[in-house]
N, C-alpha and C positions, 0 to 999 in steps of 0.2 A: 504493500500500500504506500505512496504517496503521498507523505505528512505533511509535504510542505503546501500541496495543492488546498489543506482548510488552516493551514494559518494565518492568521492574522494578518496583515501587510500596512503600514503605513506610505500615505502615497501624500507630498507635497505638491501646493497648486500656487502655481507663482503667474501672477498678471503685470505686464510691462504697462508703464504710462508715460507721458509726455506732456509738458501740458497744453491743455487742447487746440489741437490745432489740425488744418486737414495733411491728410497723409498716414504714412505707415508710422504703425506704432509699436510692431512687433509681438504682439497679441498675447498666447497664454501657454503656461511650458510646466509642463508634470516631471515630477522628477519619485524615485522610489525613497526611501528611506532605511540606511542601516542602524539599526534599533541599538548595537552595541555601539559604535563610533561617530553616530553622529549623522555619517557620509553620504551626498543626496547623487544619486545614479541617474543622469537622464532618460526618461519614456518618450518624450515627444511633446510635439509644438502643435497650436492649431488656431487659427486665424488671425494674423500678422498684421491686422489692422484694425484689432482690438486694441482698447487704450483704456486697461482695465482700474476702476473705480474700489469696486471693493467685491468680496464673496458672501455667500449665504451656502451653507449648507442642509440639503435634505434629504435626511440619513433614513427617513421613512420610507420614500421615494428612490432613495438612491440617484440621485440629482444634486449639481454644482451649479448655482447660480450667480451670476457677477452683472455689475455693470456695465455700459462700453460711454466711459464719461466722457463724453465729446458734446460741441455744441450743436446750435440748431437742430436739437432734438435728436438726444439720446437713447439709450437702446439696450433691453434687458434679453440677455441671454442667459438660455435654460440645457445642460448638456448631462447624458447620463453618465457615470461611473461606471466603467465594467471595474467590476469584484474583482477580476483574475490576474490587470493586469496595472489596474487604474487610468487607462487609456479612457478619451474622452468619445461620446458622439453626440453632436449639434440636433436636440429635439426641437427647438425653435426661437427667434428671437421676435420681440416686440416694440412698439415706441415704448416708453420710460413718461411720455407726458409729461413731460420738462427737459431744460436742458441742464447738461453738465450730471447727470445722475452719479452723484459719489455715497451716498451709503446706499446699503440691503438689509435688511433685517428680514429672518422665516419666523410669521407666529406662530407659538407654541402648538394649536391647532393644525400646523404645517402646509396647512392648503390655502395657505393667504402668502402675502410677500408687502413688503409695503418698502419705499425706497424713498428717498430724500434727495434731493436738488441740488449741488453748490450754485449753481444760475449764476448769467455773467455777470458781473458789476459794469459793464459799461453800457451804456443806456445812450437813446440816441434823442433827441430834441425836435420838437415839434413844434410848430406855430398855432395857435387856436383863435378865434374870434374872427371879427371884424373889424370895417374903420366904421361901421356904424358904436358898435358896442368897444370896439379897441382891440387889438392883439395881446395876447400874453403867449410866453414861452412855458411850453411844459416837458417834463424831462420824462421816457417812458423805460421802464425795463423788460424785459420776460418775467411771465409769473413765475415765482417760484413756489415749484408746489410740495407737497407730498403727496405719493401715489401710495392707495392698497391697489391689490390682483389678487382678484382670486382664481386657484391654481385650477386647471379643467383635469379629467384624468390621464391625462397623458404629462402632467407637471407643467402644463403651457400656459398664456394667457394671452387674451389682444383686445378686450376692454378693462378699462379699470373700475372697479368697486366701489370706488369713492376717490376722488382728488378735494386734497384743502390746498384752497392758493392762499398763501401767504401776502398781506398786504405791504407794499412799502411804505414809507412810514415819516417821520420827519421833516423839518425845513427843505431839505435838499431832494426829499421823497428816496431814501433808504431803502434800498432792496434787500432781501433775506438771501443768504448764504449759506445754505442749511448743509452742511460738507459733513455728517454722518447722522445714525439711528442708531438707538441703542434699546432692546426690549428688553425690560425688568426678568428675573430669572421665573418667576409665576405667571409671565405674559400678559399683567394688569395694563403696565404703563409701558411707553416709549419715551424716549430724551432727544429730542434733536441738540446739535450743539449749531446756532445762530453764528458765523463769524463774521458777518458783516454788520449786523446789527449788537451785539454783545448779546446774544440773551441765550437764555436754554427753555425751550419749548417742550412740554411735556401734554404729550394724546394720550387718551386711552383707544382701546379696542372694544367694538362692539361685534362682538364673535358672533351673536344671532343674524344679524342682520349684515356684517362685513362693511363696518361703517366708521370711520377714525372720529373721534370727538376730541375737542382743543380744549387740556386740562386750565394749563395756567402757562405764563410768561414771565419770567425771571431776566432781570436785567442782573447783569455782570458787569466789573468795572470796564469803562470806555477804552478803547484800544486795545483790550488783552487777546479778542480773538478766539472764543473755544474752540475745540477744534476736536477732542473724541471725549466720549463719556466712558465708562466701562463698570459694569457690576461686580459687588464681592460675589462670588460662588454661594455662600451661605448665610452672610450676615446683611443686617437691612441696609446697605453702604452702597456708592456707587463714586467714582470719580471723575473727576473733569480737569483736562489741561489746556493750556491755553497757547495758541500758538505765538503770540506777541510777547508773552509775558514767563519766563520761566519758573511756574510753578503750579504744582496740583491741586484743587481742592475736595475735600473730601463731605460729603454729603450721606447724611443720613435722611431716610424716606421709611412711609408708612406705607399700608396696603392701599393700593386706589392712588397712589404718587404724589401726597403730599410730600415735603421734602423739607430739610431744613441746613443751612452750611453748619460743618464741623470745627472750619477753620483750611488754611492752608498750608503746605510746606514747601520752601523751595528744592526747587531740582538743579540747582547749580551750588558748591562749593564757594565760599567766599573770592576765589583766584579767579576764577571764570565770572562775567560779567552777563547781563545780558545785552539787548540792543536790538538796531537794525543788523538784519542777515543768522541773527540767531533766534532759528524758530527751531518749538517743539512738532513733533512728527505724530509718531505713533504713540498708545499707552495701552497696557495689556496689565492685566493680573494675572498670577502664578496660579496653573488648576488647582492648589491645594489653598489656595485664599491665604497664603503666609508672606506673598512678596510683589510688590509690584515696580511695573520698569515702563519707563519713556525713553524717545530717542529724542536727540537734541542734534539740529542741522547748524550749520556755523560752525560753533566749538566739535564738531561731533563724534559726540559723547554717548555715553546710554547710561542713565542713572537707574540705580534698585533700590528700594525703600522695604525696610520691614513694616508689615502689619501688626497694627495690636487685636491679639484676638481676642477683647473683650469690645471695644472699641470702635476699631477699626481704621483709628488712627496711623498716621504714615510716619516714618523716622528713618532718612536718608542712610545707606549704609556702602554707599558706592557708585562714583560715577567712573567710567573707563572710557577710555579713549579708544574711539573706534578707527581700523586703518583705513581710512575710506574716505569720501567724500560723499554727505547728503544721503542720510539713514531716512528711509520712507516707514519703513513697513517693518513688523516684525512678530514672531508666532513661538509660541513650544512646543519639542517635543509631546503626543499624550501623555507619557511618561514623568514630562515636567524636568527631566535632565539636560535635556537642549536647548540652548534658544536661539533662535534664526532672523538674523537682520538683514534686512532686504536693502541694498545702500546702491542707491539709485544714478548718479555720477560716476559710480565707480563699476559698473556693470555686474554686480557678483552680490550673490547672496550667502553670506560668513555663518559657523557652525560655532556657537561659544557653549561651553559648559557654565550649569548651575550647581554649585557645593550645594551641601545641606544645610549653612547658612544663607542660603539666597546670593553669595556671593558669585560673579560670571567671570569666564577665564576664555580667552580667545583660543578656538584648535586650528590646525594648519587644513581645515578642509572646509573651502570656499570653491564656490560654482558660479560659472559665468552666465549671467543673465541678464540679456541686454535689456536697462532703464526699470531695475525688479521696483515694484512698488506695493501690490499688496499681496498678503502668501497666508494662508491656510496648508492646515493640514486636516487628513482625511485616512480611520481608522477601514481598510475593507478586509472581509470574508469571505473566498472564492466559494459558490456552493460546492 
């Protein structure tokens, strides 16, 4: 018998990006995973002018879903998993119902999808009125929306469920930026993070009827920029980093997504500064909810913070120098031994070890991945 044919296989999914602009983008690249060293094997590439935004996994369905963040109307792609080899095939893609489509979130129900917008910030000017009544100048944007889909039986979709447009806002009329999704671990609430506006927007879902409802609106301080949320695993905590501004805040929430700040901590060391050109990237928590890490572009660095587990409090324990230029993206092993930075300038995605203090250690096994930006991984079971 042939033992290796039902074990388990870890299979990495790395999406290249650029940003949006027309042209190739070099699209999405499977790679296998060695469970003891770390070591990503290449499987194969498939469509090279995807310009991918973010993943969603659906591990019910056995389906891989990403975005293709590009403007004038972006574009959600749905592709299945084969178990045997992690090779991909294209079951279909759809418009996205805005542009620049950079988050995905799968509701816990799994037959929905619901995706967020970053939408352009350049807006074009319009003249309105008359010389009876007068001219006035108005500035217009693309909506930016948030889409749900829900999923047909074959994991596809090509209407949406509900779209909320987001209004812009302001003296200047403020467009929304909504550059990720983030669903609570009970599938009550979602978090967009706002970067154009400052704010963090929290939906609920209405799973009867497949309907997104707008909880509340949180402004954040001006110019900080959020940029990803992400949930503790088991405590009521979630986190928010801010691309302008180097540091986390931590957020404690009720059931139904009220929420309330914890406080912040920074993610840079006294020696490192922040500024223009140093922005925060990604932010991920450890599966075991004991350690969490941001990538820092500028200086770039990647800092690890312990968790308190009563808390959930953050407390810096390391920032490292990454050899690279412009960290996008970054994932763990299931395992929780590995951690995989996707360092987008420098074409390669680097393999670093996690001790059992949370502390990470660079290994010499890096894979070239042209413009990596965002990377999942995916546990499969050949039948």
């Amino acid at each position: 018998m042939d033992t290796m044919s039902s074990t388990t296989a870890t299979y990495v999914y790395v999406g290249s990006f650029v940003m949006p602009q027309p042209g190739k983008h070099e699209g999405l690249h499977v790679f296998r995973l060695d469970n003891d060293t770390g070591a990503l094997t290449f499987v194969a590439s498939y469509v090279p002018g995807l310009n991918v935004g973010s993943f969603a996994i659906n591990y019910k369905r056995g389906m891989l879903y990403l975005t293709d963040e590009v403007p004038n109307g972006g574009q959600i792609f749905a592709f299945s998993m084969d178990p045997s080899t992690g090779g991909l095939t294209e079951r279909g893609h759809w418009p996205s119902y805005g542009t620049q489509p950079s988050g995905i979130a799968l509701a816990n129900s799994e037959d929905m999808v619901i995706v967020s917008h970053f939408t352009s910030r350049t807006g074009i000017t319009t003249v309105a009125g008359d010389a009876q009544s007068g001219y006035h100048i108005e500035r217009r944007f693309d909506d930016a929306t948030t889409v749900l889909f829900t999923l047909d039986d074959t994991g596809c979709s090509d209407q949406p469920s509900h779209v909320h447009v987001h209004a812009a806002s302001g003296h200047q009329s403020k467009p929304s930026c909504l550059h990720s999704v983030s669903l609570s671990p009970d599938g009550s609430f979602l978090i967009e993070c706002d970067m154009e506006k400052d704010q963090l927007v929290t939906m609920t879902i209405d799973y009867a009827s497949h309907q997104l409802r707008l909880q509340a609106i949180r402004d954040v301080p001006q110019g900080s920029g959020p940029r990803y949320s992400a949930f503790h695993p088991t405590l009521p905590i979630f986190y928010v980093n801010y691309e302008y501004r180097p540091i986390i805040e931590v957020f404690i929430y009720s059931l139904g997504g009220d929420y309330g700040s914890l406080g912040t901590v920074d993610v840079l060391p006294e020696n490192l500064n922040g500024g223009p050109g140093v922005l925060l990237s990604d932010l991920r928590v450890h599966p075991t909810g004991r350690y969490v890490y941001t990538l820092v572009r500028g200086h770039n660095v990647v800092s690890a913070f312990a968790v308190h587990e009563v808390s959930g409090r953050l407390r810096r324990i390391q920032t490292a120098t990454i050899n690279g230029i412009s960290p996008k993206g970054c994932t763990f092993s299931p395992d929780g031994r590995f951690f995989y930075i996707a360092v987008s300038v420098s074409n390669e995605v680097q393999v670093w070890t996690i001790d059992d203090n949370g502390l990470l250690a660079p290994t010499q096994a890096t894979t070239t991945v042209p413009r990596p930006s965002a990377i999942t991984m995916v546990e499969l079971t050949p039948p």
